[in-house]
C-alpha positions in Angstrom: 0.0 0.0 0.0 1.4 3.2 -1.1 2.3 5.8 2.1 0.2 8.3 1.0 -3.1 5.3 1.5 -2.1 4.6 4.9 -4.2 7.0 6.9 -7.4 6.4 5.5 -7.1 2.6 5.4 -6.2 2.8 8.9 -8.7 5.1 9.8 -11.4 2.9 8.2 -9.6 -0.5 9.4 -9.8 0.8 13.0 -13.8 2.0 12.5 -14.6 -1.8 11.6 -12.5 -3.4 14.9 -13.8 -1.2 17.1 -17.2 -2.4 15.4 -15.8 -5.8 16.4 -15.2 -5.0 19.8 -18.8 -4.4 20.5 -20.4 -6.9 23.1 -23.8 -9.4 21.8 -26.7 -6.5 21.9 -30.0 -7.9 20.1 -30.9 -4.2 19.3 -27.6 -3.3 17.5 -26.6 -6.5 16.6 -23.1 -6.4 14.0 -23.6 -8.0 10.8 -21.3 -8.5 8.3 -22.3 -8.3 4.5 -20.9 -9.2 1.0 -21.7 -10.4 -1.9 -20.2 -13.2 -4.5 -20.5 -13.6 -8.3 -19.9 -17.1 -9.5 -19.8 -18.0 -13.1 -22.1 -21.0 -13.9 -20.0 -23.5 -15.8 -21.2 -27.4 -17.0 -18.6 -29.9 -17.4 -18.3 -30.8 -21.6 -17.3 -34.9 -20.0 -18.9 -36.6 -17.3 -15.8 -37.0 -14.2 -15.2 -40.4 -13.6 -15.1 -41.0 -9.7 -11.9 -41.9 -8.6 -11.0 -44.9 -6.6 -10.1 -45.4 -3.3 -6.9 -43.4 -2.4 -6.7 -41.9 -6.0 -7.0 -38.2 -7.1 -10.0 -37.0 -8.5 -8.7 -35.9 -12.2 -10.8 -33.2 -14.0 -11.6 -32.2 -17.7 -10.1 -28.7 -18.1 -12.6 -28.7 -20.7 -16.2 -27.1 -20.0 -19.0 -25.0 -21.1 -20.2 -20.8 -19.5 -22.8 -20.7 -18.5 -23.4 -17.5 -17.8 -23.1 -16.1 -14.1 -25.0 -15.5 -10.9 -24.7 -13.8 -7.8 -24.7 -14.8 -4.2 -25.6 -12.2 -1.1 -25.1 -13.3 2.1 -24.2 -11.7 5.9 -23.2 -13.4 9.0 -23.5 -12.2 12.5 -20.3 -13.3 13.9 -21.4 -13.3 17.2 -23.8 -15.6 17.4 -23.4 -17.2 13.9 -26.7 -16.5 12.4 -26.2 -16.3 8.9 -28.5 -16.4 5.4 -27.3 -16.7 2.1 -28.9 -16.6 -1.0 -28.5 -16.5 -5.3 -29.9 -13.6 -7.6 -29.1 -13.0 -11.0 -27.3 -10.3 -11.0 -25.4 -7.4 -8.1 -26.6 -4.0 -9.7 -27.5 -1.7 -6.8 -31.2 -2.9 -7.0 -30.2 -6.0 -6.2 -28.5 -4.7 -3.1 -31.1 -2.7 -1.7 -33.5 -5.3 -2.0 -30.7 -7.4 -0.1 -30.7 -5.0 2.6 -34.6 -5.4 3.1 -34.0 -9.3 3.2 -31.3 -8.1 6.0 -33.4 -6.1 7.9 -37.1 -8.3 7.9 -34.5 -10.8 9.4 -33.7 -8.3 13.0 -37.6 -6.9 13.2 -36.7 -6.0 16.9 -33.5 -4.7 16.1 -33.5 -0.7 16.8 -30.2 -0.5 14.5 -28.5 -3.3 12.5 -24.8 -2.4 12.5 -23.8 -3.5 9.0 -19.9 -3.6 8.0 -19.4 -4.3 4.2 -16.8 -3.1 1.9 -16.8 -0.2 -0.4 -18.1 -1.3 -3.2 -20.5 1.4 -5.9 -23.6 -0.2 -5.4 -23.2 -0.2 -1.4 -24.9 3.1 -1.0 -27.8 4.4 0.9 -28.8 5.7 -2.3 -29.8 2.0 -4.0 -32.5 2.3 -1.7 -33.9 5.2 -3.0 -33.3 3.5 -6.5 -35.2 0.3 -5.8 -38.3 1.8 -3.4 -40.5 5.1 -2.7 -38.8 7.5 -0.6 -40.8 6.9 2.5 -39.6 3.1 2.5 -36.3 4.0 1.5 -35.7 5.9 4.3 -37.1 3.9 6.9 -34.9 0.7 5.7 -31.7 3.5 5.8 -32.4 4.3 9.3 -32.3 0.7 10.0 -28.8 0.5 9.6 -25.7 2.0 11.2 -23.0 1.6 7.7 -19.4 0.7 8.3 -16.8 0.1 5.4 -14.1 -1.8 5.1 -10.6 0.0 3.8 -10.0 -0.2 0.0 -8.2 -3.0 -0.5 -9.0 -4.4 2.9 -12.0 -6.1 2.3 -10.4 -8.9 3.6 -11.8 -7.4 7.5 -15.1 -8.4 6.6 -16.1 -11.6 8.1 -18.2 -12.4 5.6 -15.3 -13.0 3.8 -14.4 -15.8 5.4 -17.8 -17.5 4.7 -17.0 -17.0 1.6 -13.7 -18.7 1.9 -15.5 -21.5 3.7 -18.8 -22.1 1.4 -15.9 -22.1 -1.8 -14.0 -24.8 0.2 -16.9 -26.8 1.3 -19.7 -26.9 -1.7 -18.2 -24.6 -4.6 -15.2 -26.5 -5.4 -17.9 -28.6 -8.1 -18.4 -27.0 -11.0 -22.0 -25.7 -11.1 -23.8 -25.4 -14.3 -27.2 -23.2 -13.7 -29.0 -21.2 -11.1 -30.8 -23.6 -9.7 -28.1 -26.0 -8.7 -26.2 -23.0 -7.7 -29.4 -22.7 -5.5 -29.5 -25.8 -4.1 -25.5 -26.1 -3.5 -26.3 -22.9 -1.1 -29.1 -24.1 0.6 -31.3 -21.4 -0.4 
């Protein structure tokens, strides 16, 4: 990281640890949020299973699919957590992920949400995607924290990520609906 980077990724890096720090409080819980394209791709050859105590071998061969998107958040301290495919991440798509997010805390009085920077993570999607009353009331929902550029990798939901890709999306997956049923949702 260039010198001249350093105070506001460590002004933004300390923001999300201190939003770390915070103890379990059901009416600000901390929730962690991301989002995951994955290209949809079918294998052109059947794999043959391998045998006992032999390496699975793979075509390097297959077909695109196309893509999809996953959203998904985590509340690390208590390890609720919802994920979920959509077609596409346009910023739409992202408020209508934040009013998935908040119908899951109704009691919450504030969901503290860290997420990185990206474009489409705005409080303006929601004016995009619903009238201004409902925008506003889903924006006051939530208390916004960003990761640093280039630090994304201080969101949590990072590491479901890494977790999910090590556990179901190491198959190829040829369409949104097996996608969808490789994520549970």
């Amino acid at each position: 990281m260039p010198p001249e980077q350093n105070a506001a990724f460590v002004c933004a890096m300390e923001d999300v640890l201190d939003v770390y720090e915070q103890s379990l409080d059901v009416a600000r819980p901390v929730v962690c949020f991301d989002e995951k394209p994955c290209q949809l791709l079918q294998e052109v050859l059947q794999p043959i299973e391998p045998k006992p105590g032999q390496v699975k071998r793979e075509e390097s061969e297959y077909v695109r699919c196309g893509t999809a998107n996953l959203f998904g958040w985590v509340e690390p301290l208590t390890g609720k957590r919802d994920v979920w495919v959509t077609d596409r991440r346009t910023s739409v798509d992202y408020a209508h992920a934040l009013e998935r997010l908040a119908a899951a805390y109704p009691e919450a009085e504030k969901i503290v949400l860290v997420q990185d920077n990206l474009s489409t993570h705005s409080k303006s999607a929601l004016y995009q995607a619903f009238s201004p009353e409902k925008a506003r009331t889903l924006a006051q929902r939530f208390e916004f924290h960003f990761t640093p550029r280039h630090g994304s990798w201080l969101n949590i939901q990072e590491l479901e990520w890494s977790a999910l890709a090590r556990q179901a999306l190491k198959e190829r997956v040829g369409d949104k609906e097996a996608l969808v049923k490789m994520v549970g949702h």
